[in-house]
C-alpha positions as CSV (number, residue, x, y, z in Angstrom):
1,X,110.4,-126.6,-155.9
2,X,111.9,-123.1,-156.9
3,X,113.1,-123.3,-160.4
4,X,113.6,-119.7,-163.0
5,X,111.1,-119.1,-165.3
6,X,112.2,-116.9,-167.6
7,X,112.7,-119.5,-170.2
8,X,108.9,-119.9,-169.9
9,X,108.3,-118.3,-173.0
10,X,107.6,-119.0,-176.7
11,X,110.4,-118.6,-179.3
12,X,108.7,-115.7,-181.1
13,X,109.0,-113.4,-178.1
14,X,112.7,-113.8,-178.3
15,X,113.2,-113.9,-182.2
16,X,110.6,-110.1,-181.6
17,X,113.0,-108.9,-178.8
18,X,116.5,-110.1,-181.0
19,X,114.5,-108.1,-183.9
20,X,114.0,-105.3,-181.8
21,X,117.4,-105.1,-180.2
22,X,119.0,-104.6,-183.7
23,X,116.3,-102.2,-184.9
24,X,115.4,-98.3,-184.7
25,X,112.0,-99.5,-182.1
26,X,114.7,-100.6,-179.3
27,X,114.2,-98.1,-176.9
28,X,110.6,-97.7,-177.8
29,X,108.3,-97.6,-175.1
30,X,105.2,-99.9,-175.2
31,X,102.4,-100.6,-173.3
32,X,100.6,-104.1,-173.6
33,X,97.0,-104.9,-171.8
34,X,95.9,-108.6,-171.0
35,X,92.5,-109.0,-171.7
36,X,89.5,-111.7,-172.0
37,X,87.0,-111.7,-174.4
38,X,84.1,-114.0,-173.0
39,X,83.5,-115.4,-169.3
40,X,84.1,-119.2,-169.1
41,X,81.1,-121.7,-169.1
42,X,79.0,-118.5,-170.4
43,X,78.9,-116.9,-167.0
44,X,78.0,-113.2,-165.8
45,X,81.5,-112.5,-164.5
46,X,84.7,-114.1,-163.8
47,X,87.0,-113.8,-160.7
48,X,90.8,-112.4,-160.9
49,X,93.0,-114.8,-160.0
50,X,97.6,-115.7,-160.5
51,X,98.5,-111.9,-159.5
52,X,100.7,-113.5,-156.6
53,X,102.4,-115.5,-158.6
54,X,103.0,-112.8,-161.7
55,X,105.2,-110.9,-159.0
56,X,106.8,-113.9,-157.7
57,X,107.6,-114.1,-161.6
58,X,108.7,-110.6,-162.2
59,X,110.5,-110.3,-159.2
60,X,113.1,-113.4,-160.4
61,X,113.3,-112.4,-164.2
62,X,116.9,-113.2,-165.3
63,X,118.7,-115.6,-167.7
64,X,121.4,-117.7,-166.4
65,X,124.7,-118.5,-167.9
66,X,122.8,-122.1,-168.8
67,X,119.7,-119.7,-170.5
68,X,122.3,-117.7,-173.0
69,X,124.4,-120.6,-173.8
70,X,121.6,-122.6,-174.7
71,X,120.2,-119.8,-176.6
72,X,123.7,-119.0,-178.1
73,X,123.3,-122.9,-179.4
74,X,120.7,-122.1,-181.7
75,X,122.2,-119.6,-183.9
76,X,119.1,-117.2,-184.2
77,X,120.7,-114.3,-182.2
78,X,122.9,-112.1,-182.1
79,X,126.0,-111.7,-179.7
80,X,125.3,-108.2,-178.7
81,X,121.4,-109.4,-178.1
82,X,122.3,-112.4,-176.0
83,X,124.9,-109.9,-173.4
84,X,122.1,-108.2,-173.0
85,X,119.9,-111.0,-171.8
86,X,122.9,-112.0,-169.6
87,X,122.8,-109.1,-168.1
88,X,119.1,-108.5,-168.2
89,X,117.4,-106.4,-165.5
90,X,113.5,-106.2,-165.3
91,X,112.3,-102.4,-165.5
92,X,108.5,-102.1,-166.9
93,X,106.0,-100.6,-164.6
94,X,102.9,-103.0,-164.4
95,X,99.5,-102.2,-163.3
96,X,96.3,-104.8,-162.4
97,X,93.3,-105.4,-161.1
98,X,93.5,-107.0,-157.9
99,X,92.8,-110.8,-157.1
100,X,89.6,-112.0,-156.2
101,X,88.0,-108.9,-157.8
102,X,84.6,-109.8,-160.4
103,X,86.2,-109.0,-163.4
104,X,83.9,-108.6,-167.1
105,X,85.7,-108.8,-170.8
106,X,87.5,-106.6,-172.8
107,X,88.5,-104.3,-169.5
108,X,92.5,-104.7,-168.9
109,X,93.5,-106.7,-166.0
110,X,96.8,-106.0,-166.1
111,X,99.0,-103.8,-168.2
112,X,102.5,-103.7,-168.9
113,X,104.7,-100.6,-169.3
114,X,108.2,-100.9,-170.7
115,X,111.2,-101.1,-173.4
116,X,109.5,-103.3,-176.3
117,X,112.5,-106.0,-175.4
118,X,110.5,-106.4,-172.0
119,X,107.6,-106.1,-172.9
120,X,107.6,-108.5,-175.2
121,X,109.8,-111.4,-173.4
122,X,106.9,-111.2,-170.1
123,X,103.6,-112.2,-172.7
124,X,103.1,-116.4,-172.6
125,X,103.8,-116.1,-168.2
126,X,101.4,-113.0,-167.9
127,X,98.9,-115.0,-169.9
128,X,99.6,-118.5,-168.3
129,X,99.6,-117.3,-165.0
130,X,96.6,-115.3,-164.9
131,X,94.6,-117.2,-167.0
132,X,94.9,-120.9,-165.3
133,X,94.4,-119.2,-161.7
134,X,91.8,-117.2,-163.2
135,X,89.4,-120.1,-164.8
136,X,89.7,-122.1,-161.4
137,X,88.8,-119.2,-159.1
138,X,85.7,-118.5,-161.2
139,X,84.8,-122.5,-161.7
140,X,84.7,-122.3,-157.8
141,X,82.8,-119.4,-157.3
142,X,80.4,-120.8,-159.5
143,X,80.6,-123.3,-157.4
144,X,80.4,-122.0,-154.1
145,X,77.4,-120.0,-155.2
146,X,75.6,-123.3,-156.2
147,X,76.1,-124.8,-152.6
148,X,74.1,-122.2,-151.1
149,X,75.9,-120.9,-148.3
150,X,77.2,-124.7,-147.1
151,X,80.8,-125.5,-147.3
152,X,83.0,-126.3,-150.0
153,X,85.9,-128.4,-149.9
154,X,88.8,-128.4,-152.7
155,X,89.2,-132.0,-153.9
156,X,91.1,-132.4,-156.8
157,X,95.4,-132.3,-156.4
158,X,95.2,-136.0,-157.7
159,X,92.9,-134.6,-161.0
160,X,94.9,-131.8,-161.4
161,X,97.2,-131.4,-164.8
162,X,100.5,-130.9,-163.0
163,X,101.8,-130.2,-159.5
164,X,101.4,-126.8,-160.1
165,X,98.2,-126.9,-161.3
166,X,97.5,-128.6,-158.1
167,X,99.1,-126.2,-156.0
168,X,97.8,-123.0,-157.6
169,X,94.7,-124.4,-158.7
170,X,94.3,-124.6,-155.1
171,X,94.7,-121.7,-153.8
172,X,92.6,-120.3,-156.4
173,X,89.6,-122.6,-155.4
174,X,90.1,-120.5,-151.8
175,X,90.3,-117.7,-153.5
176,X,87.0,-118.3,-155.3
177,X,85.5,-119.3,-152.2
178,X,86.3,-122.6,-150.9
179,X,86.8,-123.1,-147.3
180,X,89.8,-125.7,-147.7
181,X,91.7,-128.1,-149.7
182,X,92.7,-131.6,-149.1
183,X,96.6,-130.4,-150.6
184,X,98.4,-130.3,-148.1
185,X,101.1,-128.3,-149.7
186,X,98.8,-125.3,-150.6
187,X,97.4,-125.3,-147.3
188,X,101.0,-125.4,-145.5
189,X,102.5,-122.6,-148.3
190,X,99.2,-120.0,-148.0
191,X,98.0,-121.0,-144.5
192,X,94.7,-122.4,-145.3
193,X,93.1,-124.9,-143.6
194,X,93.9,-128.9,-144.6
195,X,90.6,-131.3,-145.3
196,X,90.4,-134.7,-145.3
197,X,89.5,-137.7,-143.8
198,X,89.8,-141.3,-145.3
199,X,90.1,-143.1,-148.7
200,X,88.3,-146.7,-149.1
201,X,91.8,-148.7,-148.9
202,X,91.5,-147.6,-145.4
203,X,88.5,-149.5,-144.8
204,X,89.4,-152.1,-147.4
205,X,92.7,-152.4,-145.7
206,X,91.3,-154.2,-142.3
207,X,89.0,-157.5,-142.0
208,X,85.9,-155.3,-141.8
209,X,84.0,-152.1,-142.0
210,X,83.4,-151.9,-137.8
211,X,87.4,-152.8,-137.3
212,X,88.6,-149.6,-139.8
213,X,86.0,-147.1,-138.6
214,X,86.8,-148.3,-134.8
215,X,90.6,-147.7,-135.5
216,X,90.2,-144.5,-136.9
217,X,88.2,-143.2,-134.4
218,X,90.5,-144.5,-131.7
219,X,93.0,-142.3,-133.3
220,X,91.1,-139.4,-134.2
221,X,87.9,-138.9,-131.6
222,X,87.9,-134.8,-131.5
223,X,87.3,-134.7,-135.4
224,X,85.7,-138.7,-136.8
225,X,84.4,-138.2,-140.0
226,X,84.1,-141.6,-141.6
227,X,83.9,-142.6,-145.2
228,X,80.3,-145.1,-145.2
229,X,79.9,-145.9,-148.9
230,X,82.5,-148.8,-149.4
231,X,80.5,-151.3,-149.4
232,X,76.9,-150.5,-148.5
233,X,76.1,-146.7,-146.7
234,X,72.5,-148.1,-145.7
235,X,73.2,-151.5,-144.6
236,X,76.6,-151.2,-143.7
237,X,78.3,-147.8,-143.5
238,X,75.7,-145.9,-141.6
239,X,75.2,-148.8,-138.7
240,X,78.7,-149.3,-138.1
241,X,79.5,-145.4,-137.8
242,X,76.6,-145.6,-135.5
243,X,78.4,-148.2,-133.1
244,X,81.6,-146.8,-133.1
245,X,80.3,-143.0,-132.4
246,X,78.6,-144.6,-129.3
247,X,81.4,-147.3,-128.6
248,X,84.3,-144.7,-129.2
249,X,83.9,-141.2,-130.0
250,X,81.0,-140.4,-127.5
251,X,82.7,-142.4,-124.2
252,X,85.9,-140.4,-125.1
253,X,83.5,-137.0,-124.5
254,X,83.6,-136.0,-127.9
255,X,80.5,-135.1,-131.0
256,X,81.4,-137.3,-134.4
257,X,82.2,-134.9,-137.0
258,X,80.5,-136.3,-139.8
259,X,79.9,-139.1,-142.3
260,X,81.0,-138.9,-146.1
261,X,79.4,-140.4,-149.2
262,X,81.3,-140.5,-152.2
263,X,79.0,-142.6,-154.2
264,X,75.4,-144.1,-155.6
265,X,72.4,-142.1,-155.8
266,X,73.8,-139.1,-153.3
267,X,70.4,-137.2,-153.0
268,X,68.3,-140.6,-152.1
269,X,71.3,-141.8,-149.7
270,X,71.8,-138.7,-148.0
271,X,68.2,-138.3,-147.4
272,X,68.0,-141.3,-145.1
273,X,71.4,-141.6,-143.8
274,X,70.1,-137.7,-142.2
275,X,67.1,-139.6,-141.0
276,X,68.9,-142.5,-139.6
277,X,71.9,-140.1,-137.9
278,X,69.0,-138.1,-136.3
279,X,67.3,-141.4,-135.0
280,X,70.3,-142.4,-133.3
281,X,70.8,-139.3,-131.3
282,X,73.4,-137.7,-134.0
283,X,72.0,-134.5,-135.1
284,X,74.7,-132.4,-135.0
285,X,76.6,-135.1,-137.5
286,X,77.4,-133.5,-140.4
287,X,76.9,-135.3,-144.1
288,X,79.6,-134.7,-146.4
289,X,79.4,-135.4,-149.9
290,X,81.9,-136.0,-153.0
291,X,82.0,-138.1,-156.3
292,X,82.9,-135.7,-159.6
293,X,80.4,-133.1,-158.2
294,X,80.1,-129.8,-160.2
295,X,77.4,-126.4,-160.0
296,X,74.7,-127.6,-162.0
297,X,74.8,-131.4,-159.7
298,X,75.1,-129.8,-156.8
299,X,71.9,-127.0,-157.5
300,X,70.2,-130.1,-158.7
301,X,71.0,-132.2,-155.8
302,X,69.4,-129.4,-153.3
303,X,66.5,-128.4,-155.2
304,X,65.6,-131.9,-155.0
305,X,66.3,-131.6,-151.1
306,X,69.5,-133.9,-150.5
307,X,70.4,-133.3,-146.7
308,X,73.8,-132.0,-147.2
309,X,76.3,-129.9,-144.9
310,X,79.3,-129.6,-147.2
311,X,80.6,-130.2,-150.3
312,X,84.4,-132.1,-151.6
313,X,84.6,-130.8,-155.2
314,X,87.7,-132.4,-157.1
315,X,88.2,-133.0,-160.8
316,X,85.7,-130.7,-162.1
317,X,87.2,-127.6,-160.3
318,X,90.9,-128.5,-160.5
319,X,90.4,-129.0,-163.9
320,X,87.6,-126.4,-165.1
321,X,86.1,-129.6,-166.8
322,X,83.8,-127.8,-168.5
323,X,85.7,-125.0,-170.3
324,X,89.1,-125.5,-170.7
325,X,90.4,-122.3,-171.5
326,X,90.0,-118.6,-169.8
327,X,91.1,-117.4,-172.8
328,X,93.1,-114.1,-172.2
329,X,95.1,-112.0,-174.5
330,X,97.8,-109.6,-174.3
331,X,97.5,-106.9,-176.6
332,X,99.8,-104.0,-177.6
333,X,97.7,-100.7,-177.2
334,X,100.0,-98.0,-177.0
335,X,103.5,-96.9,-177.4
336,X,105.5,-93.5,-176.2
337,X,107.9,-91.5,-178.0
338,X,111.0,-90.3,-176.2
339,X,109.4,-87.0,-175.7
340,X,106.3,-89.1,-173.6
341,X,103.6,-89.2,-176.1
342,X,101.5,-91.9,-176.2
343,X,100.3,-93.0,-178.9
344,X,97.5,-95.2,-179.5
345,X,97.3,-98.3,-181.6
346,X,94.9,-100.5,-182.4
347,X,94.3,-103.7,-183.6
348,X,91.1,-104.7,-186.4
349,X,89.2,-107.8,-187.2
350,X,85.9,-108.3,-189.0
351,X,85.2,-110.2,-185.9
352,X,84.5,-107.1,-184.2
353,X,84.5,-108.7,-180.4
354,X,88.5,-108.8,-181.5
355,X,89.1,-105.1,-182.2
356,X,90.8,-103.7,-179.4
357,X,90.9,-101.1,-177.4
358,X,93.5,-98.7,-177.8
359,X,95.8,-96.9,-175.8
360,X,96.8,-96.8,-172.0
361,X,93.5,-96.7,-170.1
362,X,92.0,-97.0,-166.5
363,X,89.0,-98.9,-165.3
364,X,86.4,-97.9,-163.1
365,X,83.4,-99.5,-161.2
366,X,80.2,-97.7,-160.8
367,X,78.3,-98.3,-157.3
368,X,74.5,-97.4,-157.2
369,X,74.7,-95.0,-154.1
370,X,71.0,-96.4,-152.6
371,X,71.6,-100.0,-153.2
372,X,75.6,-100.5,-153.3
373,X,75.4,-102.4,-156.0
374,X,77.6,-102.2,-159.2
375,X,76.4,-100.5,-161.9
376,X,78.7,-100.8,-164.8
377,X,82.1,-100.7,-165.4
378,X,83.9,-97.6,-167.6
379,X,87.4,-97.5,-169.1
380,X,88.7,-94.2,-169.7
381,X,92.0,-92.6,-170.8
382,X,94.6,-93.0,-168.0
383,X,94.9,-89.2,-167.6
384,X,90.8,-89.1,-167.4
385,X,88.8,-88.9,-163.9
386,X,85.3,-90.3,-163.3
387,X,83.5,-87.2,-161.7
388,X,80.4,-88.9,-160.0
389,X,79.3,-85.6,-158.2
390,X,77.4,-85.1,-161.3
391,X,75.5,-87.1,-164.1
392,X,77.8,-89.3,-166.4
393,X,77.8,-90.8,-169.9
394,X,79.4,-93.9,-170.9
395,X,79.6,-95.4,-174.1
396,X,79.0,-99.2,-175.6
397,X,82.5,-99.7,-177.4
398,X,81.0,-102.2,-179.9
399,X,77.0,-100.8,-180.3
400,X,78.2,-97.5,-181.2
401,X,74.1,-96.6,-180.4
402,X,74.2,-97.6,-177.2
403,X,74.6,-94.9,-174.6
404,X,73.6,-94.4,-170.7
405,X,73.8,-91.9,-168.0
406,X,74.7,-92.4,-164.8
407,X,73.6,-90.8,-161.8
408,X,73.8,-90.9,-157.8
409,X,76.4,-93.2,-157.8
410,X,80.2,-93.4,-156.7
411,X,82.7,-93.9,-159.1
412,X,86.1,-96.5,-157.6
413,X,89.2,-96.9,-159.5
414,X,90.0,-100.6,-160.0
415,X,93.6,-101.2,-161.4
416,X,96.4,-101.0,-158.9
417,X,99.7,-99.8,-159.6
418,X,102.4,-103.5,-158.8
419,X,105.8,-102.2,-160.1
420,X,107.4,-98.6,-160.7
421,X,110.6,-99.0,-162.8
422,X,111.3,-103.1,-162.2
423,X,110.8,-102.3,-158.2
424,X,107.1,-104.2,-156.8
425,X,105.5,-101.5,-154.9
426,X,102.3,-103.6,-154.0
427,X,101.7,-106.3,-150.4
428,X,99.9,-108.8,-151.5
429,X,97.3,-109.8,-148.8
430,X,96.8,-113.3,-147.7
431,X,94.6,-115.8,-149.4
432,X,92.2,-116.0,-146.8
433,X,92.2,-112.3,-146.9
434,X,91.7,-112.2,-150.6
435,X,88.5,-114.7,-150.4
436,X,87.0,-112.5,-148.3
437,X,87.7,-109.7,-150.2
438,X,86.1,-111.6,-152.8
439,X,83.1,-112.6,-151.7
440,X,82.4,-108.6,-150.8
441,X,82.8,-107.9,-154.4
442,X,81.0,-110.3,-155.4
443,X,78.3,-109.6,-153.2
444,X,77.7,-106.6,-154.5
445,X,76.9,-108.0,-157.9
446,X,73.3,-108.3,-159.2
447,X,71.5,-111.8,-159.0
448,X,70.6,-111.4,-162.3
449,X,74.2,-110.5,-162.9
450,X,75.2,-114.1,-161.1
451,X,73.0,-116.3,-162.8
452,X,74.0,-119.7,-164.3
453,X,72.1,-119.4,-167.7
454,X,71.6,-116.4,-169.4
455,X,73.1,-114.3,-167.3
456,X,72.1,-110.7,-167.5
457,X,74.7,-108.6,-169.2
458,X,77.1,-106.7,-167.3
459,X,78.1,-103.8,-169.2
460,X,82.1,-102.3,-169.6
461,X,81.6,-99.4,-171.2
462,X,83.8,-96.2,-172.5
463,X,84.5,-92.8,-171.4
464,X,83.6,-90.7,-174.4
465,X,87.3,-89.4,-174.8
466,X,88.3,-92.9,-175.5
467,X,85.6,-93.8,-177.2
468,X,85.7,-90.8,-179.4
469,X,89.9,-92.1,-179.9
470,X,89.1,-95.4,-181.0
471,X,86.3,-94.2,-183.6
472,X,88.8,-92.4,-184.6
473,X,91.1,-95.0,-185.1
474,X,88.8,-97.2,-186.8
475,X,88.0,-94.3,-189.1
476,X,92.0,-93.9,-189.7
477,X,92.5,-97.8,-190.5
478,X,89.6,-98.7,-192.6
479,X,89.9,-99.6,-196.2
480,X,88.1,-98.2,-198.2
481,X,86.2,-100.3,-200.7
């Protein structure tokens, strides 16, 4: 379903750019950082997540002859403008944090490098794309984490807002953790691993319970995992999965993979239907469970001991039920004058969790050396290096107060450079790769770090040049009452 996505923009970017093109800023250099202010569903940290599909995007950057005459149609720009789009190439240099890194707010996850005219035209698909992947791979690491080490399935293409949202949303949910989806699609395009079993029209579809689970298994011996909650798990389901594991699979010379319950009181059910499995000489049948299932029902469901192997998570993942938006930005921080000064800019609010941070920076993670966990995280100037052969001092950027040195620890650059001049000059690694990437980083979190309530703040602090620079700033833009 390839289709160009340059048009994926809103009007303003192009009414900026025709404003530009016509103006003494054209061949102005500007550098823009996406940011996030505030982890979703109040969490410690969020997960990186769309930066496959942002180079997919940049790589294909071009208006068609359909694109310019549309835009010719409305009579907003200019016909020296529009053969320029016509003829558009895609030059910026563009630098981000790699997917399924832990990233914290207000640190740039990706910035972009380029004539204002680009710069400007790439903003709504650099926030889209990052931002939807983004909020899914952190709902299911939240997720993941809940389950406690067992498996976690990704439900939810049916829930999901759009095909793409399906698709993506996806392969973010491996990203974040889980160990396959049920869409077939993302499991065929990323090579992940399919899931799935049976809906209840299967059972529903033949004269009774025994007659579908038989047939099924018939066709499917090396890997029977049968949905028991159409009609009754106890009475029914459970009895009749018994009878055809030992009519079917087991004569055949294979184990039943498991039973799924997608339905009633899950904790209670699953509970006995363990009991019952063991009884009838089916330990090693696993108990899968499903039915709108999110991190607080699934902690809930095992503190209170529900006998559970593995986890199918749909609509509340696909979705991110429970916050809706990640919430990124994409914020102009710098620009360069033709002889390659930067200069910094800076945008004020009296909300001060939306003044930015100004110029083009670099961000750093700090690793205790004893325990190799991370410390903090520290954006400095671009042209600065974190020297951790010695003791260091960051800076709080909004609690001007707040200050802390760091010792015996090793200082790694996060942001990676993905295109020089218009040209990608980054592999992205697999999906499966990236998980497990992910769950390193992650793992090197503190649990206080990864709680679900209150979280213990991580901190992103400043080097003291930029912090110094954006005092500065502040100073230079205040008014004076």
């Amino acid at each position: 379903m390839k289709e160009n996505l340059t048009m994926l923009m809103d009007l303003y970017e192009l009414t900026m750019a025709n404003g530009i093109y016509y103006s003494d800023q054209r061949d102005v250099v500007c550098y823009f950082d996406m940011f996030f202010r505030r982890v979703p569903d109040d969490g410690g940290f969020a997960i990186m997540a769309g930066l496959s599909k942002l180079i997919e995007y940049f790589k294909e950057l071009n208006f068609s002859e359909e694109d310019v005459e549309y835009l010719r149609g409305l009579g907003l720009f200019g016909e020296e403008f529009l053969e320029y789009l016509a003829n558009f190439k895609f030059t910026c240099d563009v630098w981000a944090i790699p997917e399924g890194t832990p990233i914290f707010p207000r640190e740039p996850i990706v910035t972009v490098r380029g004539p204002a005219i680009q710069a400007f035209l790439v903003e709504t698909m650099v926030l889209l794309t990052v931002n939807h992947q983004s909020l899914i791979a952190t709902k299911a690491n939240r997720i993941v984490r809940a389950a406690g080490g067992r498996a976690v399935l990704e439900f939810g293409a049916r829930r999901a807002h759009s095909y793409d949202a399906a698709i993506l949303g996806a392969r973010s949910a491996i990203i974040g953790g889980c160990v396959g989806t049920s869409c077939v699609k993302t499991a065929k395009d990323f090579g992940v691993k399919p899931s799935g079993t049976m809906a209840h029209s299967w059972v529903q579809l033949y004269k009774d319970e025994y007659t579908a689970f038989k047939t099924y298994a018939e066709r499917y011996p090396d890997s029977c995992m049968l949905l028991v909650d159409t009609y009754n798990v106890l009475k029914s389901g459970i009895p009749n999965a018994i009878k055809v594991f030992n009519e079917v699979v087991v004569p055949k010379g294979f184990r039943p993979l498991g039973v799924r319950i997608d339905s009633g009181d899950i904790t209670y059910l699953t509970k006995k239907v363990r009991k019952m499995l063991d009884d009838a000489g089916f330990p090693d049948c696993k108990i899968c469970v499903s039915n709108s299932l999110d991190e607080y029902l699934i902690r809930d469901m095992l503190i209170q001991g529900a006998a559970v192997d593995s986890f199918g998570v749909g609509e509340r993942l696909i979705t991110a039920s429970s916050e809706a938006v990640f919430g990124g930005v994409y914020k102009l921080v710098a620009v360069q004058t033709p002889e390659g000064n930067i200069i910094p800019k800076i945008k004020i609010s009296e909300n001060t969790a939306k003044i930015t941070i100004p110029s083009f920076k670099k961000v750093w993670r700090l690793f205790d050396n004893e325990s190799g966990k991370a410390i903090a995280d520290v954006i400095t100037l671009q042209n600065e290096a974190v020297d951790d052969s010695k003791p260091y001092e960051i800076f709080d950027p909004e609690h001007t107060w707040k200050r802390k040195t760091v010792t015996n620890f090793t200082a790694k650059p996060l942001v990676v450079r993905i295109f020089d001049k218009g040209e990608c000059v980054y592999n992205s690694p697999s999906v499966l790769e990236i998980a497990s990437y992910c769950k390193e980083q992650v793992d090197t979190l503190w649990d206080e770090v990864k709680r679900f309530e209150k979280p213990h703040t991580y901190y992103v602090d400043l080097s003291k040049n930029l912090w110094e620079e954006r005092a500065h700033l502040l100073e230079k833009h205040s008014v004076k009452g």
